[in-house]
Wavefront OBJ file of the C-alpha trace (Angstrom):
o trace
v 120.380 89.660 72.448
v 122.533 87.746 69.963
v 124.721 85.120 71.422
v 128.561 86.086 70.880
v 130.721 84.483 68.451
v 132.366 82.183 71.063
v 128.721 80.888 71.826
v 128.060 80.262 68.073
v 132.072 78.282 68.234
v 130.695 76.130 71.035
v 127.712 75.450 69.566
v 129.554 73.930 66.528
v 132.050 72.009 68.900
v 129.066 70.475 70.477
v 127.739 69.643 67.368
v 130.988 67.518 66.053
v 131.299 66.182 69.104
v 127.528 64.398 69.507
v 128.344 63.347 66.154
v 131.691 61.865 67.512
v 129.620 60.059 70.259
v 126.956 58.582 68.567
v 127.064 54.471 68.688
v 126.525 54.517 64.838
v 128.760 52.592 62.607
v 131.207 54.042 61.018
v 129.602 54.687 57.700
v 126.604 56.546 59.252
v 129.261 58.687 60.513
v 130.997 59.183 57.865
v 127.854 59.842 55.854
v 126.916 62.394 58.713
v 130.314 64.135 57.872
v 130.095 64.245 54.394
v 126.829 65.399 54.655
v 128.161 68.530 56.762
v 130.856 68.938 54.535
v 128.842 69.310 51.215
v 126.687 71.563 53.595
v 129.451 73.901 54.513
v 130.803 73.740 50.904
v 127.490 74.943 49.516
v 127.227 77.554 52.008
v 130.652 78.617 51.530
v 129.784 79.181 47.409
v 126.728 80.601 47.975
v 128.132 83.574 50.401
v 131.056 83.531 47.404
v 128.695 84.103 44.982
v 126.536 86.363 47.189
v 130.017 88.705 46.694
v 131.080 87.782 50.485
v 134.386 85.872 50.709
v 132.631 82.685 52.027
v 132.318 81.452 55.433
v 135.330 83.581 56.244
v 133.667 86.824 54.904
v 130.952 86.087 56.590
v 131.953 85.974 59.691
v 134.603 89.103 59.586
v 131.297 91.104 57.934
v 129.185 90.091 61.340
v 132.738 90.766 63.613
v 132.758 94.632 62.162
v 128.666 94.696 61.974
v 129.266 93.937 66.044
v 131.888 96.432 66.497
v 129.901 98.912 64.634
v 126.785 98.367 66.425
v 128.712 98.020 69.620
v 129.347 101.784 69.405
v 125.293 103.038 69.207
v 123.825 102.906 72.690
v 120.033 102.971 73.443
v 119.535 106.443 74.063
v 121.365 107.868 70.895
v 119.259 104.980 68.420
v 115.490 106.723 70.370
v 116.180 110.194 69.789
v 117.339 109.226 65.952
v 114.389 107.245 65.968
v 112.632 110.654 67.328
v 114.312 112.855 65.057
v 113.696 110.686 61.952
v 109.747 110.862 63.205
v 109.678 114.522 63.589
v 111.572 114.972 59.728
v 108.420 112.774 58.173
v 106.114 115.145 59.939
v 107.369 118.449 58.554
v 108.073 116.398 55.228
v 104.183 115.257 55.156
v 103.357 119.100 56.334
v 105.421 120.471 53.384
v 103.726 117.775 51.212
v 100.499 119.150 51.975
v 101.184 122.456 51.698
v 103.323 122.484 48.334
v 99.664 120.532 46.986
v 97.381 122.967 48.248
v 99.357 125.721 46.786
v 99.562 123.460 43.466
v 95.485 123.800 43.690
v 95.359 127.658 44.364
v 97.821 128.309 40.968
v 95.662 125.908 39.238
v 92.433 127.555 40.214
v 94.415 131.120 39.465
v 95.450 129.797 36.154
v 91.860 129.516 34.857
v 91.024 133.464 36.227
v 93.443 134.895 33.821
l 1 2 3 4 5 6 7 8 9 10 11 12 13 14 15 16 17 18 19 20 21 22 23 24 25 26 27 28 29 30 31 32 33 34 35 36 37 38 39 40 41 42 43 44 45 46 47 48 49 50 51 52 53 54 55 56 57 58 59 60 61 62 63 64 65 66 67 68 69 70 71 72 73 74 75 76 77 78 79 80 81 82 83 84 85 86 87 88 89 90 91 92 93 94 95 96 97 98 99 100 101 102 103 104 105 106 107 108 109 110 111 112
């Protein structure tokens, strides 16, 4: 189970605020920022580039991803699961038979 996006908020809040605590002088902080900043930044072009609007897209793409998936329940995803079995069964049937009949007009091809 994925945590929810409140849990992923908290984590980050935790994050800044061991970083705010730490008994490091100032300039390890600061480099500590930075080097989340230039972190973030990067991530944030990346997803850009990727042809999601950032950090931003991101996280409204995994908000309707959750309300989409939100919507399938267990039952419904196993007997799509079963259907989508039983399809490549009678595909790989038809498969079979379409290249046994392929044989059988060969073979009758050579009779005439």
């Amino acid at each position: 189970m994925q945590p929810r996006c409140g849990a992923a908020i908290t984590r980050d809040v935790s994050l800044w605020l061991v970083i705010a605590r730490a008994d490091d002088a100032s300039d390890t902080l600061r480099a500590r920022l930075e080097a989340a900043i230039r972190v973030a930044a990067s991530l944030d072009e990346r997803l850009t580039e990727a042809g999601i609007d950032g950090i931003a897209g991101a996280a409204a793409a995994r908000r309707r991803l959750a309300a989409v998936l939100a919507g399938i329940d267990a039952e419904g995803l196993s007997a799509a699961r079963a259907a989508v079995a039983a399809l490549e069964h009678e595909l790989a049937a038809a498969d079979s038979a379409l290249a046994r009949l392929r044989a059988l007009k060969e073979r009758l091809a050579v009779l005439r």
